[in-house]
Backbone and ligand atoms as CSV (ligand in chain L), in Angstrom:
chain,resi,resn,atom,element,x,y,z
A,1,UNK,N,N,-3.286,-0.402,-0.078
A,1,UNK,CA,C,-4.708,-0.125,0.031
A,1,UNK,C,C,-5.495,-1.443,-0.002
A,2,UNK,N,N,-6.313,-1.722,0.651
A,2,UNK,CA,C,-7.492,-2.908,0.753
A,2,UNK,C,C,-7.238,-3.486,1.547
A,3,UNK,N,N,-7.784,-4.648,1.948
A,3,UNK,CA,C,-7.489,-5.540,3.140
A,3,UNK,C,C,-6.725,-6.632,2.795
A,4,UNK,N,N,-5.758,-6.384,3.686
A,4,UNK,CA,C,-4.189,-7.283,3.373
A,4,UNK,C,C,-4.072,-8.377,3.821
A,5,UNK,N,N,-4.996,-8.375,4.413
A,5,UNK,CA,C,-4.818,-10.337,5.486
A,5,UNK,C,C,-5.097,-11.077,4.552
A,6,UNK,N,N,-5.968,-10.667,3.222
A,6,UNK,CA,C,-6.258,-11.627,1.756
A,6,UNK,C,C,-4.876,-12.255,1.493
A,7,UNK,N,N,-4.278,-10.957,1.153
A,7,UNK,CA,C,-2.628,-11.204,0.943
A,7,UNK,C,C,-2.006,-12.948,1.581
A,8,UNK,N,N,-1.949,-12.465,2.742
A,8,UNK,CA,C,-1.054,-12.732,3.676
A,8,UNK,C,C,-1.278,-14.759,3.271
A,9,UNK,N,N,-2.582,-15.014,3.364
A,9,UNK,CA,C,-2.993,-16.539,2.835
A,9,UNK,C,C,-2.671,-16.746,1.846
A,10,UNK,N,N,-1.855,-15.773,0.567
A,10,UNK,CA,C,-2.125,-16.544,-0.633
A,10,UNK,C,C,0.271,-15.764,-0.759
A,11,UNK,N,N,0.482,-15.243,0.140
A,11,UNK,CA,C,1.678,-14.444,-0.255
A,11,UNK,C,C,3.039,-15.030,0.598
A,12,UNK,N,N,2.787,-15.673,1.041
A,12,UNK,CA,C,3.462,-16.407,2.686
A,12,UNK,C,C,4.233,-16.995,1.872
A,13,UNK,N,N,4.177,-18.068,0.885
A,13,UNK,CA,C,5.061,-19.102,0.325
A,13,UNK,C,C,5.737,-18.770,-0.699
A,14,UNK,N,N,7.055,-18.871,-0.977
A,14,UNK,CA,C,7.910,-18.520,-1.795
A,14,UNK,C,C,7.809,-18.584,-3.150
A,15,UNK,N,N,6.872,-19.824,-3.755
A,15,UNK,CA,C,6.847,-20.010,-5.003
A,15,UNK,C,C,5.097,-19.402,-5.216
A,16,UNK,N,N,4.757,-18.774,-4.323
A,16,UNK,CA,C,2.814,-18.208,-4.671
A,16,UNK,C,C,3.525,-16.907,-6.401
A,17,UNK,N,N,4.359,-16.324,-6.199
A,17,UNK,CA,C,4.540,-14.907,-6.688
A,17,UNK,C,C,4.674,-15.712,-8.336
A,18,UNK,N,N,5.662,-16.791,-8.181
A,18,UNK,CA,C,5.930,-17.193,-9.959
A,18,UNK,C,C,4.840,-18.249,-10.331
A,19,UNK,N,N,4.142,-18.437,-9.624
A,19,UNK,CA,C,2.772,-18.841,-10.155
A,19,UNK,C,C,1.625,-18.295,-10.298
A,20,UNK,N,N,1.713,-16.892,-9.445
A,20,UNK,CA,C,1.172,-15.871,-9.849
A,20,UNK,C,C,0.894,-15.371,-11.417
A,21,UNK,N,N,2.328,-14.833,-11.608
A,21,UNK,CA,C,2.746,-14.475,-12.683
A,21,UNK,C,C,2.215,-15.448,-13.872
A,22,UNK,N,N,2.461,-16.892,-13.873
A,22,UNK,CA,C,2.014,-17.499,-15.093
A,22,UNK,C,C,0.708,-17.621,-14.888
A,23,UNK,N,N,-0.111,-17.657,-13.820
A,23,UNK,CA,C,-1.631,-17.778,-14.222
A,23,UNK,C,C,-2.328,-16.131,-14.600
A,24,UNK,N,N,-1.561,-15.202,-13.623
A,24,UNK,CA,C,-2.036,-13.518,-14.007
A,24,UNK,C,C,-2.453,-13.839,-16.256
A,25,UNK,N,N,-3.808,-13.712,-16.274
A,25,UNK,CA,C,-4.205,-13.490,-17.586
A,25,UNK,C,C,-3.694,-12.386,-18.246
A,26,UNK,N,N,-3.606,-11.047,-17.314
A,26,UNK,CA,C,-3.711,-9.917,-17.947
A,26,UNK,C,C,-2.807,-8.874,-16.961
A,27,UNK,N,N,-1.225,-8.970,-17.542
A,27,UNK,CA,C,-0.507,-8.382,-16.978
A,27,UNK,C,C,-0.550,-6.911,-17.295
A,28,UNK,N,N,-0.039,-6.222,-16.594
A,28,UNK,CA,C,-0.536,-4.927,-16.438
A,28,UNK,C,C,-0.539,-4.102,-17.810
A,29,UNK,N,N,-1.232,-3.463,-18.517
A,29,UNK,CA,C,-0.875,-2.674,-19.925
A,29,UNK,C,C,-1.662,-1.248,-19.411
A,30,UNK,N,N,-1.044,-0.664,-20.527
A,30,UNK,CA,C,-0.897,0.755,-20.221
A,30,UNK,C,C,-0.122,1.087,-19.798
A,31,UNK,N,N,0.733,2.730,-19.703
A,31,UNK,CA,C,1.850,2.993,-19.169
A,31,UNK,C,C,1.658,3.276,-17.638
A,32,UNK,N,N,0.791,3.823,-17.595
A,32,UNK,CA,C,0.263,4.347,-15.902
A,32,UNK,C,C,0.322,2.667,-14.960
A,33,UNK,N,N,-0.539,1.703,-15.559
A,33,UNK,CA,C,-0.633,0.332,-14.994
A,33,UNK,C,C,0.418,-0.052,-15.053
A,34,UNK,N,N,1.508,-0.127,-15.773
A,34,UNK,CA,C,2.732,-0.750,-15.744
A,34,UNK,C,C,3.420,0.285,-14.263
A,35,UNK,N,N,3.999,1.262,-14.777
A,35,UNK,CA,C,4.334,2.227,-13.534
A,35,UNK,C,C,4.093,1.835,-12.126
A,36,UNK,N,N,2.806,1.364,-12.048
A,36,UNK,CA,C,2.243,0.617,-11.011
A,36,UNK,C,C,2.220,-0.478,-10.069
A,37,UNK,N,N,2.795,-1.142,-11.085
A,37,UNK,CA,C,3.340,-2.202,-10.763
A,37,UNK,C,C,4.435,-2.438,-10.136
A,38,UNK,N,N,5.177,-1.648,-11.045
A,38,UNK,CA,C,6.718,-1.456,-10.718
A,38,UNK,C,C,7.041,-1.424,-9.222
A,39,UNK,N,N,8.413,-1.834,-8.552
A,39,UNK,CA,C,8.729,-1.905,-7.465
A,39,UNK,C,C,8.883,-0.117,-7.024
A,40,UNK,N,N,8.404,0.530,-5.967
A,40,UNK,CA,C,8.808,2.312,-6.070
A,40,UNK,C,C,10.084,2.473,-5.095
A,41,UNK,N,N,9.895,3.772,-5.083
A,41,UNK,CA,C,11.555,4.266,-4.933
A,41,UNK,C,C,11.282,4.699,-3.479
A,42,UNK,N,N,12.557,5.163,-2.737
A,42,UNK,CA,C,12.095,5.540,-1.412
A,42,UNK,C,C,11.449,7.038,-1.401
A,43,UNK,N,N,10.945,7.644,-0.317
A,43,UNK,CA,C,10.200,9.242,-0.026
A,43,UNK,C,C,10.919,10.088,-1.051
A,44,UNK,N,N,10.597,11.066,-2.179
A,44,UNK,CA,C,11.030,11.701,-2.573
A,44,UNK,C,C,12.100,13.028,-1.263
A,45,UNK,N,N,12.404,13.846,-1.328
A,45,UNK,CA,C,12.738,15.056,-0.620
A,45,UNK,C,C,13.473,16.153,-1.235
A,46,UNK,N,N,13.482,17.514,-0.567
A,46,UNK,CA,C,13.587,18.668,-1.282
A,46,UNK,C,C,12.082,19.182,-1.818
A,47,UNK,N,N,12.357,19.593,-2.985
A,47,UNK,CA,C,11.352,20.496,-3.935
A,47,UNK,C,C,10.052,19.015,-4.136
A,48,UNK,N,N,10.768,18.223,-4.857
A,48,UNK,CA,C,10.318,17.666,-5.053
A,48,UNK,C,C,8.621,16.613,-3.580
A,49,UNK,N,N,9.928,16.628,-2.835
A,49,UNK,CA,C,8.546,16.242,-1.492
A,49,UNK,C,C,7.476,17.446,-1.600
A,50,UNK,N,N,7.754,18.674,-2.027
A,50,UNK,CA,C,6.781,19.452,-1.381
A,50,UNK,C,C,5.914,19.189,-2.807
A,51,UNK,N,N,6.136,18.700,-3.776
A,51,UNK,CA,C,5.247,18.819,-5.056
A,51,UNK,C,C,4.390,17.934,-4.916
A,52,UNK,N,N,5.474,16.493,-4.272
A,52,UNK,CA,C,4.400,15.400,-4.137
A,52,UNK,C,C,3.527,15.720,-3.245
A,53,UNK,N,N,3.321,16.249,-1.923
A,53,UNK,CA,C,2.481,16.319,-1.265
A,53,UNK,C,C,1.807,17.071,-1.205
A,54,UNK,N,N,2.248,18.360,-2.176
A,54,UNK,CA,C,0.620,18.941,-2.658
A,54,UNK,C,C,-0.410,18.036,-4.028
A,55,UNK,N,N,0.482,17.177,-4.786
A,55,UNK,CA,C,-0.069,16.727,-5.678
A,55,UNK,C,C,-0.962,15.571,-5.044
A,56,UNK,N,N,-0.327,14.970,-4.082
A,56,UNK,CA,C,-1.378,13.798,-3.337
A,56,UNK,C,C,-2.190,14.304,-2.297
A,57,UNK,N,N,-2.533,15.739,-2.010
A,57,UNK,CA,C,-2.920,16.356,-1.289
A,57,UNK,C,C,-4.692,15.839,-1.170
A,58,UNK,N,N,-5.068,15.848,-2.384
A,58,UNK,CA,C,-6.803,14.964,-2.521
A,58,UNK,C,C,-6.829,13.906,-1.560
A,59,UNK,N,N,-5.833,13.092,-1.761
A,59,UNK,CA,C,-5.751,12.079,-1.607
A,59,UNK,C,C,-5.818,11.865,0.144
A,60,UNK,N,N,-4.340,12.491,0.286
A,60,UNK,CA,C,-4.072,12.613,2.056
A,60,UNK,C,C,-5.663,12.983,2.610
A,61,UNK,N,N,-6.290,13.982,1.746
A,61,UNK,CA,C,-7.584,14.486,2.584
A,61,UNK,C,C,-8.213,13.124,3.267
A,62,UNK,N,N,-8.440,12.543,2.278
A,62,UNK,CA,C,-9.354,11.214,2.820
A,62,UNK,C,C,-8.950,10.324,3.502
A,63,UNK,N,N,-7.498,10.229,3.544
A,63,UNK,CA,C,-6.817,9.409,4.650
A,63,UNK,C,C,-6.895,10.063,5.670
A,64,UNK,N,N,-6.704,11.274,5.924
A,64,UNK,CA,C,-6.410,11.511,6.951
A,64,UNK,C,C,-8.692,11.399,7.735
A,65,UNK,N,N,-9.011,11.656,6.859
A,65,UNK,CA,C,-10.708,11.451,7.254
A,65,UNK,C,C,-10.806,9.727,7.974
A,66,UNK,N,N,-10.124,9.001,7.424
A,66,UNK,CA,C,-10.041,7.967,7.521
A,66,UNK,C,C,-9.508,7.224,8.925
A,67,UNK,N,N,-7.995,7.876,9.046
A,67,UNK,CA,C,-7.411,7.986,9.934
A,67,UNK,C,C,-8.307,8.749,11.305
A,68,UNK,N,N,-8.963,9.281,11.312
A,68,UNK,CA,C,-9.470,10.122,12.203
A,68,UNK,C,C,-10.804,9.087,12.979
A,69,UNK,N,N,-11.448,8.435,11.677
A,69,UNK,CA,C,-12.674,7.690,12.161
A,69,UNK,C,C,-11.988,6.387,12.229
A,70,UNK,N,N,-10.578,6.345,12.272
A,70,UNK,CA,C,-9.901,4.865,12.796
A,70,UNK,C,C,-10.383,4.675,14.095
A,71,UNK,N,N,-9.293,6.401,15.087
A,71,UNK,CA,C,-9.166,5.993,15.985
A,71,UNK,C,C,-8.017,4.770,16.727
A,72,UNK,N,N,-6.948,5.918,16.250
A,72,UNK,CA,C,-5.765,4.652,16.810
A,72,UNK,C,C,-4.648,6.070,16.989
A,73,UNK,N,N,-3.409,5.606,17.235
A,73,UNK,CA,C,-2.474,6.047,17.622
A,73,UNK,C,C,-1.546,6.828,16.317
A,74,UNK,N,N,-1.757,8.428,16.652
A,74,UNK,CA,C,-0.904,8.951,15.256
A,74,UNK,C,C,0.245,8.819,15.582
A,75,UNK,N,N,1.791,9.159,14.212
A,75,UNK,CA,C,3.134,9.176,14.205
A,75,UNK,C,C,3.282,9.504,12.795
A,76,UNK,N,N,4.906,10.442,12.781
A,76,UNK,CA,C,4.757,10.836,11.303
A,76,UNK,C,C,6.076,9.816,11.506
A,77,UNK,N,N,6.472,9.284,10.281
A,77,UNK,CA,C,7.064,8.118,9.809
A,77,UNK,C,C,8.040,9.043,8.775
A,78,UNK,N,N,9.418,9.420,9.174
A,78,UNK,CA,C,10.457,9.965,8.263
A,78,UNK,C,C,10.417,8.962,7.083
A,79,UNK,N,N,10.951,8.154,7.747
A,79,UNK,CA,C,11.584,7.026,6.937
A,79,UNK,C,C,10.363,6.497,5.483
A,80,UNK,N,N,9.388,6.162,6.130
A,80,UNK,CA,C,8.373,6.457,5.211
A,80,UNK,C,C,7.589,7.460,4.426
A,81,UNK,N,N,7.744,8.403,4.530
A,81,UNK,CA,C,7.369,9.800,4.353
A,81,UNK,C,C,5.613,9.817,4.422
A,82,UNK,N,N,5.460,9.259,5.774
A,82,UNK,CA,C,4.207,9.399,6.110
A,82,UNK,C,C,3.753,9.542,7.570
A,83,UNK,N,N,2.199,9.916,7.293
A,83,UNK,CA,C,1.631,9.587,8.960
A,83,UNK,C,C,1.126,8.477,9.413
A,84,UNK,N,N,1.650,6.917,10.217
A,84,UNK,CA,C,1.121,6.219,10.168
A,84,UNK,C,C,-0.143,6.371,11.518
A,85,UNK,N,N,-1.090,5.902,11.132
A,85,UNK,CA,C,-2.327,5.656,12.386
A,85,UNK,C,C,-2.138,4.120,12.667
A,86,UNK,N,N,-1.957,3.969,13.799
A,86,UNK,CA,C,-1.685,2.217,14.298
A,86,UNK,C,C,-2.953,1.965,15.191
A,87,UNK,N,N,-2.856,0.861,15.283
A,87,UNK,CA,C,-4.160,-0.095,16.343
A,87,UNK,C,C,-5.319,0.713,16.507
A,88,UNK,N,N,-6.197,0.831,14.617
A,88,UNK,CA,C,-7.559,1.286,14.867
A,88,UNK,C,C,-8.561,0.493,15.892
A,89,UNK,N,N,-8.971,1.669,16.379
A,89,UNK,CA,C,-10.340,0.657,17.620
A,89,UNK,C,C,-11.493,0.681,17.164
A,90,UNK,N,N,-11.873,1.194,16.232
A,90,UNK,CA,C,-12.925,1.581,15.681
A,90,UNK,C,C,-13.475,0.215,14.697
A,91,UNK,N,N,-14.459,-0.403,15.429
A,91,UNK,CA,C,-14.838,-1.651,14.904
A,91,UNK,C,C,-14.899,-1.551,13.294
A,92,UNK,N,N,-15.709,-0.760,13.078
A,92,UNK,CA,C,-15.962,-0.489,11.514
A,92,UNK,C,C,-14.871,-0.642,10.277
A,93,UNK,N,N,-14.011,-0.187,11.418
A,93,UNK,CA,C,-11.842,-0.025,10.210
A,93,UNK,C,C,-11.667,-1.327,10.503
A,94,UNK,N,N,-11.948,-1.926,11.385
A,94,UNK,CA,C,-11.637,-3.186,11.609
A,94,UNK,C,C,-12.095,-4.955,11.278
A,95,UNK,N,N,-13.161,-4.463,10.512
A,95,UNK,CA,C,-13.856,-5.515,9.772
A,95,UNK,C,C,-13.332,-5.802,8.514
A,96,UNK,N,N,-13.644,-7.205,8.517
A,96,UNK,CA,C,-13.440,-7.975,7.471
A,96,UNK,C,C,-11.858,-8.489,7.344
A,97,UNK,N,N,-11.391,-8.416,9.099
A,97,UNK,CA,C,-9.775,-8.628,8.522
A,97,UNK,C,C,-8.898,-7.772,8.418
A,98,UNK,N,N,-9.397,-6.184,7.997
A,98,UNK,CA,C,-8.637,-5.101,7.774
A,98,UNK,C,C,-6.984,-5.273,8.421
A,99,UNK,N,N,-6.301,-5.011,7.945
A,99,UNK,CA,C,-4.881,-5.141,8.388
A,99,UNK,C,C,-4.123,-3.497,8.344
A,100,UNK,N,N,-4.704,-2.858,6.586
A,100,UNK,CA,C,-3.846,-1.956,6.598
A,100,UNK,C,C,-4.184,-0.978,5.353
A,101,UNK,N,N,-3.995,0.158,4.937
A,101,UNK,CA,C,-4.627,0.942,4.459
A,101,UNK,C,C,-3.696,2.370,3.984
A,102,UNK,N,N,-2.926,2.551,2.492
A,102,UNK,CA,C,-2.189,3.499,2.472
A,102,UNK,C,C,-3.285,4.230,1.576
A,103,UNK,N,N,-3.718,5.864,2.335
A,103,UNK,CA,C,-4.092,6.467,1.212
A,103,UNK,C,C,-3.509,7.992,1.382
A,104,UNK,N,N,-3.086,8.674,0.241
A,104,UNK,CA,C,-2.189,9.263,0.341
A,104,UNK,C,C,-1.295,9.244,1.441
A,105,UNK,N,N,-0.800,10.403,1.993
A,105,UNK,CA,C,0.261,10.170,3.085
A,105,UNK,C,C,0.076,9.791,4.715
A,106,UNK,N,N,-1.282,9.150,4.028
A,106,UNK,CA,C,-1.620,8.453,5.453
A,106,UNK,C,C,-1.716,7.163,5.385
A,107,UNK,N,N,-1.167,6.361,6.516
A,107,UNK,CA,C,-1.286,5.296,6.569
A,107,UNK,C,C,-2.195,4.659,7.220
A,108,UNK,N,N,-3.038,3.730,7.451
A,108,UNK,CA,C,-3.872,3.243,8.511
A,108,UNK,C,C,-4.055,1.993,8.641
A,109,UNK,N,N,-3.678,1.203,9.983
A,109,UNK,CA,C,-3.464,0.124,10.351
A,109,UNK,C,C,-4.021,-0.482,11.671
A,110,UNK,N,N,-5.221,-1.841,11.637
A,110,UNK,CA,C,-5.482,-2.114,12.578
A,110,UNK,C,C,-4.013,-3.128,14.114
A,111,UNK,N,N,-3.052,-3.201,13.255
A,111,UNK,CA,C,-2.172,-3.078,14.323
A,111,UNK,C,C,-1.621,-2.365,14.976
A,112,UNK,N,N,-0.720,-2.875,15.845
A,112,UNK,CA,C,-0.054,-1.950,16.586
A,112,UNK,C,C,0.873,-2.901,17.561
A,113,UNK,N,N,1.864,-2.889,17.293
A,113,UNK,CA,C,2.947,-2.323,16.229
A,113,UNK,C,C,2.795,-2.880,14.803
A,114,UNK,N,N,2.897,-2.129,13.879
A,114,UNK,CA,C,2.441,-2.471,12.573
A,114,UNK,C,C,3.773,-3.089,12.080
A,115,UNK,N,N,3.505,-4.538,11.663
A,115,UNK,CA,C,4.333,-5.219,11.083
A,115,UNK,C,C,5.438,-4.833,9.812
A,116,UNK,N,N,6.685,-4.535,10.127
A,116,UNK,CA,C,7.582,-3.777,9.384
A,116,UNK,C,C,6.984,-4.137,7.535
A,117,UNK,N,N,6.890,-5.222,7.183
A,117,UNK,CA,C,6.440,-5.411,5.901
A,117,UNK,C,C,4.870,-5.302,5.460
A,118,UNK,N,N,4.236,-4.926,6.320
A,118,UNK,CA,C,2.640,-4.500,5.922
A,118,UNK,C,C,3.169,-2.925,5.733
A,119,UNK,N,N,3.914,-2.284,6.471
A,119,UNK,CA,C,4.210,-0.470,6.129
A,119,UNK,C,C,5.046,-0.488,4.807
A,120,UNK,N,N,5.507,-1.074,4.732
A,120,UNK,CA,C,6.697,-1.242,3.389
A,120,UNK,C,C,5.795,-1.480,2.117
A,121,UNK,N,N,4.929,-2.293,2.560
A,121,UNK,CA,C,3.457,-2.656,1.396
A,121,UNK,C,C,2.816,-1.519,1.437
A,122,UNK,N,N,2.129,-0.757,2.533
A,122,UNK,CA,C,1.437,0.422,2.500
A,122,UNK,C,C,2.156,1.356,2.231
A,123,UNK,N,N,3.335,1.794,2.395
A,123,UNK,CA,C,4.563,3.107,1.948
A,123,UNK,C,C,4.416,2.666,0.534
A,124,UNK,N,N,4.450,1.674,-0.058
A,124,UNK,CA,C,4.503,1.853,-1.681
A,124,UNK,C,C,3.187,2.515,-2.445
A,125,UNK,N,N,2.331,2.405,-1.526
A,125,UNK,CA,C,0.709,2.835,-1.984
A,125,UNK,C,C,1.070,4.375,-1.515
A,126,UNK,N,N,1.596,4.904,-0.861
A,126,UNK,CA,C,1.952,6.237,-0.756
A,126,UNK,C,C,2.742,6.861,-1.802
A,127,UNK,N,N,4.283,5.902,-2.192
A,127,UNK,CA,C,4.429,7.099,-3.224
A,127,UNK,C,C,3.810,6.609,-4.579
A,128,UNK,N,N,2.735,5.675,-4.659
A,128,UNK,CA,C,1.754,5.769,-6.085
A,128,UNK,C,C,1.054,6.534,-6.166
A,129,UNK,N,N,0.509,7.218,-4.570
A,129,UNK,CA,C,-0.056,8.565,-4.677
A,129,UNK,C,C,0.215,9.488,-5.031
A,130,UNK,N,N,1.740,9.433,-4.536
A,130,UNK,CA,C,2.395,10.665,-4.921
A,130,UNK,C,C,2.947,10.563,-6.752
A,131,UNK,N,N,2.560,9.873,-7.499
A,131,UNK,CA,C,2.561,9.884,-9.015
A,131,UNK,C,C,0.959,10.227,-9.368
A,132,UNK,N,N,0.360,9.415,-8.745
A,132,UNK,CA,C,-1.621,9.747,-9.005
A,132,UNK,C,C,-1.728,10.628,-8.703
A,133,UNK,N,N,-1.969,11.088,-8.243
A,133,UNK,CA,C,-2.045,12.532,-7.088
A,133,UNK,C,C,-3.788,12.466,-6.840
A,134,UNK,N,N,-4.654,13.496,-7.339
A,134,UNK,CA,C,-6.040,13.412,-7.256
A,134,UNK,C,C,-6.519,12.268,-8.188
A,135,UNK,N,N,-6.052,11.365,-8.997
A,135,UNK,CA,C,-6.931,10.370,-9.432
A,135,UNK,C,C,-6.485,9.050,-8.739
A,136,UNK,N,N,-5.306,8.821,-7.473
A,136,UNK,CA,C,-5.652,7.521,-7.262
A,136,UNK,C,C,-6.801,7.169,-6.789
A,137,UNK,N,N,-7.308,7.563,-6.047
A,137,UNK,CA,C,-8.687,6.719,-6.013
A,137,UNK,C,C,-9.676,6.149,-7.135
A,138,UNK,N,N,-9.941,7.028,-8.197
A,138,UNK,CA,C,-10.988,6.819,-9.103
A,138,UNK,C,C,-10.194,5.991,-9.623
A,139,UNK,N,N,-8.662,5.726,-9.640
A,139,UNK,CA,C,-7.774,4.785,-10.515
A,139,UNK,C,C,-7.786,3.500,-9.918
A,140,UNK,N,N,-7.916,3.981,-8.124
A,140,UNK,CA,C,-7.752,2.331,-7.646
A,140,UNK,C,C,-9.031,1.200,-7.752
A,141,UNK,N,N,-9.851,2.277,-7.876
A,141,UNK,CA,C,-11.456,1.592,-7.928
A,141,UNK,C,C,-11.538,1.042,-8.996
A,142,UNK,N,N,-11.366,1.709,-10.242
A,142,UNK,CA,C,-11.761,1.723,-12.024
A,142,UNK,C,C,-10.538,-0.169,-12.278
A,143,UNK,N,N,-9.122,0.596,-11.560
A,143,UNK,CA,C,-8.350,-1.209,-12.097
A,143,UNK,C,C,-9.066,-2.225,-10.852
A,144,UNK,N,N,-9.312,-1.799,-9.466
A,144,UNK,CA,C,-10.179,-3.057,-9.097
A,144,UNK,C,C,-11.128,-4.076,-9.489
A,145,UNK,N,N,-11.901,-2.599,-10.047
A,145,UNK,CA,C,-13.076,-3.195,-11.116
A,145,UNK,C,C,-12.732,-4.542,-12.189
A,146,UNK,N,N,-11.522,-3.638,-12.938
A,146,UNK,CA,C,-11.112,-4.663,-14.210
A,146,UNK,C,C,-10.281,-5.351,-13.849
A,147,UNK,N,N,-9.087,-5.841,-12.733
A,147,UNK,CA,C,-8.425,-6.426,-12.444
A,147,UNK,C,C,-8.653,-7.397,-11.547
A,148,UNK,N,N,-9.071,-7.175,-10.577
A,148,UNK,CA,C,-10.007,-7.698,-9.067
A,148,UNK,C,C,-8.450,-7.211,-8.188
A,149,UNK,N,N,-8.686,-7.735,-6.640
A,149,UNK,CA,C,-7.275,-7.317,-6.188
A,149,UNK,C,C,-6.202,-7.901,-6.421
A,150,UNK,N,N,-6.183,-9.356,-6.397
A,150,UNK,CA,C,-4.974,-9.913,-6.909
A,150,UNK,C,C,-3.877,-9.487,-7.882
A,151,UNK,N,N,-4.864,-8.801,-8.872
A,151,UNK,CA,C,-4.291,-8.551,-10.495
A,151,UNK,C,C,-3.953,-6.965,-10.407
A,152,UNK,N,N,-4.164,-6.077,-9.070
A,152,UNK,CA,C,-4.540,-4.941,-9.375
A,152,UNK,C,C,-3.118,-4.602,-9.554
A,153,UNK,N,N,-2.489,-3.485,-10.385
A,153,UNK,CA,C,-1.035,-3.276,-10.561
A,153,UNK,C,C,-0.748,-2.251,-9.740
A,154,UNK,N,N,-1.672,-1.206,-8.975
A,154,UNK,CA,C,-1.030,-1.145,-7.324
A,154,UNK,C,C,-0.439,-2.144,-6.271
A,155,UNK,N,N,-1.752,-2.951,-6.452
A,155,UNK,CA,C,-1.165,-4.082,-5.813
A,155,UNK,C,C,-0.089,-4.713,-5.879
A,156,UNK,N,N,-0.124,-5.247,-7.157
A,156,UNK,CA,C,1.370,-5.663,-7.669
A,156,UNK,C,C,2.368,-5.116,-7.378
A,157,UNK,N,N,2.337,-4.137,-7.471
A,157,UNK,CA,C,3.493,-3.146,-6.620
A,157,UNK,C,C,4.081,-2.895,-5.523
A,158,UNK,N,N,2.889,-2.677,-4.987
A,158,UNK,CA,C,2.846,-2.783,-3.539
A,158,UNK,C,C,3.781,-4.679,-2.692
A,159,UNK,N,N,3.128,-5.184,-3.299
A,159,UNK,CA,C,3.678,-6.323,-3.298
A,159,UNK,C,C,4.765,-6.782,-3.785
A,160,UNK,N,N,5.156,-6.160,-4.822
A,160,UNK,CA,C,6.976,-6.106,-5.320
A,160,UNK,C,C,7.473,-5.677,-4.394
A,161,UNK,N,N,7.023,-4.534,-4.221
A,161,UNK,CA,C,7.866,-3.971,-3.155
A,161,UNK,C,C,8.189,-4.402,-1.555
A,162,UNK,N,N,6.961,-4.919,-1.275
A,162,UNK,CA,C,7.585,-5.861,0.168
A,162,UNK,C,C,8.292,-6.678,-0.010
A,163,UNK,N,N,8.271,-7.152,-1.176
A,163,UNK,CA,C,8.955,-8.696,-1.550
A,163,UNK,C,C,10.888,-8.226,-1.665
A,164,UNK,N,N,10.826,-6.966,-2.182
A,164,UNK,CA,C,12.176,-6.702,-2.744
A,164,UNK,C,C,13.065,-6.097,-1.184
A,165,UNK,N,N,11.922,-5.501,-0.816
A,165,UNK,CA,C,12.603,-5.332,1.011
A,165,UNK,C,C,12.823,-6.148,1.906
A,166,UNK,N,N,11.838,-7.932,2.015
A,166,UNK,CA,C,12.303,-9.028,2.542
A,166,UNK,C,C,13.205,-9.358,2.122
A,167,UNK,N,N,13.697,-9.565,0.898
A,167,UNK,CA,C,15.103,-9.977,0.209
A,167,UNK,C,C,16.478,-9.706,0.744
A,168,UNK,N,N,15.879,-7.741,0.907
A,168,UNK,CA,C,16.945,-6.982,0.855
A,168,UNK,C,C,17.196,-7.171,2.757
A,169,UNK,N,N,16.279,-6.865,3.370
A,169,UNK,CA,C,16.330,-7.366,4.655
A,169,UNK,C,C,16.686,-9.032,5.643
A,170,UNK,N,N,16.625,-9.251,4.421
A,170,UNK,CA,C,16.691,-11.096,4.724
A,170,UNK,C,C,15.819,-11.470,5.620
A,171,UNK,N,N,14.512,-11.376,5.607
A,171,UNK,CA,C,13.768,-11.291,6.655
A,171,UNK,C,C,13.002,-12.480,6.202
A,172,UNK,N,N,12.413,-13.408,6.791
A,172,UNK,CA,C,11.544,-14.391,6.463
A,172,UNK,C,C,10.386,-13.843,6.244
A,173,UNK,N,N,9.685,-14.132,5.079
A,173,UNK,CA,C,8.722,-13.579,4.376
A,173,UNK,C,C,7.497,-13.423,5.533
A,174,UNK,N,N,7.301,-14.901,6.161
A,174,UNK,CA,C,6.267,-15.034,7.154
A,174,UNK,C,C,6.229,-13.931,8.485
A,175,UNK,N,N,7.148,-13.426,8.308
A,175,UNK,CA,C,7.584,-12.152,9.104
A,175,UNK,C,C,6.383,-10.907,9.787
A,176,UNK,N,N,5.937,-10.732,8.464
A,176,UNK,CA,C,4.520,-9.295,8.830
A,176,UNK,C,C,3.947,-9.713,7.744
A,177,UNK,N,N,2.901,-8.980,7.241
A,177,UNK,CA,C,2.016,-8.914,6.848
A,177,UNK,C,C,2.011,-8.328,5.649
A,178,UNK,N,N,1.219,-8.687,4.435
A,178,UNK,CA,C,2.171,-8.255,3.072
A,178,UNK,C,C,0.891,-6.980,2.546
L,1,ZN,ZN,ZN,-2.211,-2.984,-0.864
């Protein structure tokens, strides 16, 4: 969630993440913020998919509102357990840089083809939805507030998690978009 091209200037170089870490003032507390942080797991499935996606169901609403006033190209994404929207045209989604946008099980992205590690960053903001369910938003706003984005422990997450899939992919970080 937010605009990722911030990312991308400060996430590119190998040693940004452990200097991160020692300047981060205020690592994540609380159990929900920690959770958050954490690297997530792949698409739930079975019983369980259908719980998450009624539980992130708030959530999907507004993505998919979102997705709609993109204006780009739909696809449902197995592998991700989502709908991604690619190459919004819609100037408005597209300001300020916008790169990419997970809210509930929608994804939304002013590329196209969306850079394998900007979806891997946005798929992790999907299944935090699917733990938030109707309060990620008021949750992502409330730790923006107190965290800013850098510090936010979605973020953080989100960002573990691309990081742990370049690894696992051997992919040069400079690759997509974080
Ligand atoms: Zn993000």
């Amino acid at each position: 969630m937010a605009v990722e091209s911030r990312e991308e200037a400060t996430g590119a170089r190998p040693n940004t993440w452990a200097t991160t870490r020692i300047l981060d003032p205020s690592p994540a507390k609380g159990r929900w913020a920690s959770r958050m942080a954490e690297v997530t797991a792949p698409p739930p499935t079975g019983a369980r998919r259908i719980a998450a996606i009624a539980w992130a169901s708030p959530t999907t609403a507004v993505g998919l509102l979102l997705g709609v006033v993109a204006a780009g190209t739909w696809e449902w994404r197995e592998d991700l357990g989502a709908i991604v929207v690619s190459g919004a045209r819609n100037p408005l989604v597209r300001m300020g840089g916008f790169a990419g946008q997970g809210v509930g099980h929608v994804i939304v992205s002013s590329r196209d083809p969306v850079p394998p590690r900007l979806l891997v960053h946005e798929s992790a903001h999907v299944r935090q939805a699917e733990q938030l369910g109707p309060f990620t938003l008021p949750l992502y706003f409330w730790w923006l507030a107190r965290h800013g984005y850098r510090h936010h422990p979605m973020e953080r997450g989100a960002r573990a998690t691309a990081r742990a899939w370049v690894t696992k992919t051997r992919l040069a970080p400079a690759s997509g978009g974080e």
